[in-house]
C-alpha positions in Angstrom: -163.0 88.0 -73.2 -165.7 86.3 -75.6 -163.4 82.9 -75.2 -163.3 83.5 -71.2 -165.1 80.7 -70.0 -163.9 77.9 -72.7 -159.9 78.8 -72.0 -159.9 79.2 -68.3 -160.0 75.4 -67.4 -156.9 75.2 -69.5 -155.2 77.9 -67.7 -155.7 76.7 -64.9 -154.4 73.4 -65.4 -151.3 74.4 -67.0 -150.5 76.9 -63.8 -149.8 73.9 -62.5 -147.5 72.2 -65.3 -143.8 71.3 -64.4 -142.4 73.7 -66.5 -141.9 76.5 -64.8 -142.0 78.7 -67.9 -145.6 77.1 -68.8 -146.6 78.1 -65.5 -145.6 82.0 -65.9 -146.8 81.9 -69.5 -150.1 80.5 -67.9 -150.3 83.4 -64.7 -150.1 86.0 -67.5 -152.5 84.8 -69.6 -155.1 84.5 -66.4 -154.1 88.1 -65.7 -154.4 89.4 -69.4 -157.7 87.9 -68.9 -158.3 89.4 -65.8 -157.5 92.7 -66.5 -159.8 93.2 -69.9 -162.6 92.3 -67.9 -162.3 92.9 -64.1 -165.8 92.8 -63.4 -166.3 89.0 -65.1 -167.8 86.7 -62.6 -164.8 84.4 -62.4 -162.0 86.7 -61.3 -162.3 85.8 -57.9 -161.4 82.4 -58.8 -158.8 83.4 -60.3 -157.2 85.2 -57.9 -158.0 82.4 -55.7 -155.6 80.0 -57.9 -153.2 82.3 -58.3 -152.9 82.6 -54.8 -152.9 78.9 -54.6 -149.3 79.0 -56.2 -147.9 81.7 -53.7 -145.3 79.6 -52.9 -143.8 78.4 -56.3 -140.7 80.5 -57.6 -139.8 83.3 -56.9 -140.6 84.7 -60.2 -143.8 83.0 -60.1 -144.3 84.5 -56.9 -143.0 88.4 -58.6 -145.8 87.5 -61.4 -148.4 87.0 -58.7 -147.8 89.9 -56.8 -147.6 92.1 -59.7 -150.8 90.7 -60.9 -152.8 91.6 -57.5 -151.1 94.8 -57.6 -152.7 95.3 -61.1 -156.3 94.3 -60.1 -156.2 96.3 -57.1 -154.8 99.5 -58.3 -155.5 100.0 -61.7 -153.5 102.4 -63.6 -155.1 105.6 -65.1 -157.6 105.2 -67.5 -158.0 101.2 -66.7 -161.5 100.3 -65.6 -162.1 100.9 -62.3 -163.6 97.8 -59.4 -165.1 98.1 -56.1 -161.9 96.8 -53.9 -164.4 96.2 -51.1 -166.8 93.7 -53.6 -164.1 92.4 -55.3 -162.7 91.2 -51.7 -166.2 89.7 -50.4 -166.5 88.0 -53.9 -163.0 87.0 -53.7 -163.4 85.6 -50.4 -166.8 83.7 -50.5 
């Protein structure tokens, strides 16, 4: 989290590579990222590019919905978000 900002151009760049293994490698690093701090002001963008790549692989597309699964229904003991802001921000 304290190299957030400076890394997340470069994710999101290689999410888009031509290797699809880069590209996975990439989605879980942007969810790793996402998940230690769910409340950091660029999720929702984020989840906006990952969403963006819906329709790559199908493992891609596993990776994706695992990650939203993940953000949305944390598991025990994992910090909890407000679905409802996390939407609006998500959407605006």
């Amino acid at each position: 989290p304290q190299f957030f900002d400076e890394y997340l151009v470069h994710m999101f760049s290689r999410v888009r590579d031509v290797g699809l293994s880069v590209r996975r490698r990439a989605i879980r690093c942007l969810v790793d990222l996402s998940l230690a701090d769910p409340a950091h002001s660029r999720v929702p963008e984020i989840c906006r590019v990952l969403a963006s790549r819906f329709d790559d692989d199908d493992s891609v597309k596993k990776l994706i919905l695992k990650a939203f699964g993940d953000l949305w229904f944390p598991s025990a003991g994992a910090p909890v978000i407000n679905p409802k802001s996390a939407m609006f921000q998500m959407l605006s």
